[in-house]
Structure formats: structure tokens, C-alpha cells
C-alpha positions, -999 to +999 in steps of 0.1 A: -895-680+856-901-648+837-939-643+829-927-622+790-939-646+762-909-657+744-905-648+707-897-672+683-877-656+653-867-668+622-845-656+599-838-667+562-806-659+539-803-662+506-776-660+481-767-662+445-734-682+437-719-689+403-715-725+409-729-754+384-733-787+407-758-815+399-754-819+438-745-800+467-729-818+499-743-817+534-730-821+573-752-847+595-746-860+625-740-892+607-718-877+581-721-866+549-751-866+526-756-857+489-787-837+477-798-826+445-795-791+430-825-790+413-857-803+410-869-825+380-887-856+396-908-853+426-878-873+448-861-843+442-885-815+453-889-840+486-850-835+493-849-798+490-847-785+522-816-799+546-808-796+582-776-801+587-753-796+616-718-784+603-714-774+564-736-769+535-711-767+505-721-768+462-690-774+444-674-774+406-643-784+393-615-758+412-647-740+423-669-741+455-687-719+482-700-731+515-717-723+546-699-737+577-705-734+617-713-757+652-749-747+649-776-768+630-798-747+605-819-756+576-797-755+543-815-754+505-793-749+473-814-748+442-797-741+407-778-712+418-792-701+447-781-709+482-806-703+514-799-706+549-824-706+574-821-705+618-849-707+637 
């Protein structure tokens, strides 16, 4: 064993999309879940940040973006705003 403290990083992402969803989709190791994209009652502000394990996707009519990989990583899309977060 190595006596160097280990560093803990963590590293936040954020980027604007021009996609108008009441709800963006999420990957769990159950499946998928639905989460609001905004924050009107105080449900919503308690289901703002997801960690999911394969996608994080906000989708419109013949429009969508999404973050997608094997990893798990905390996922928050708010109006138009998507953040991604690995710790």
C-alpha cells in the first residue's frame, strides 16, 4: 500500500441545449425513469439531481440531445441547461 493520500476529484459539465421538454429521461439499473425539467413544486426541486448509470437524454418532437456511457455519474437538466457531474 502506497502511503500518498489519495485525491478525490470532481468535475462538473455544463451545457446549454435548445430543447423544450417538461421531462427529461434517465438510465437506472432498474430501467428508465422520468424527471422533471424544472422546478415549480418542492417534489420537483427534490428530483433534480439524477444518478444514472447509462443515458441522460431531454427530448422534443424530431429533436433530442443526450449524454450516454457505462459509467454512472450524477445527471441534472433544468430548463435548458444540461449538467453532468463524475466524482
Amino acid at each position: 500500500m502506497s502511503d500518498r493520500p489519495s485525491v478525490l476529484r470532481l468535475t462538473s459539465v455544463a451545457l446549454p441545449v435548445d430543447v423544450n421538454a417538461p421531462t427529461a429521461t434517465y438510465g437506472t439499473q432498474l430501467g428508465l425513469i422520468d424527471r422533471p425539467t424544472h422546478r415549480n413544486t418542492t417534489l420537483d426541486q427534490a428530483k433534480f439531481e439524477v444518478c444514472a448509470h447509462m443515458l441522460a437524454d431531454v427530448s422534443e418532437a424530431g429533436y433530442g440531445v443526450a449524454f450516454a456511457s457505462e459509467y454512472k455519474y450524477g445527471y441534472a437538466i433544468e430548463g435548458n441547461e444540461m449538467r453532468w457531474v463524475d466524482m
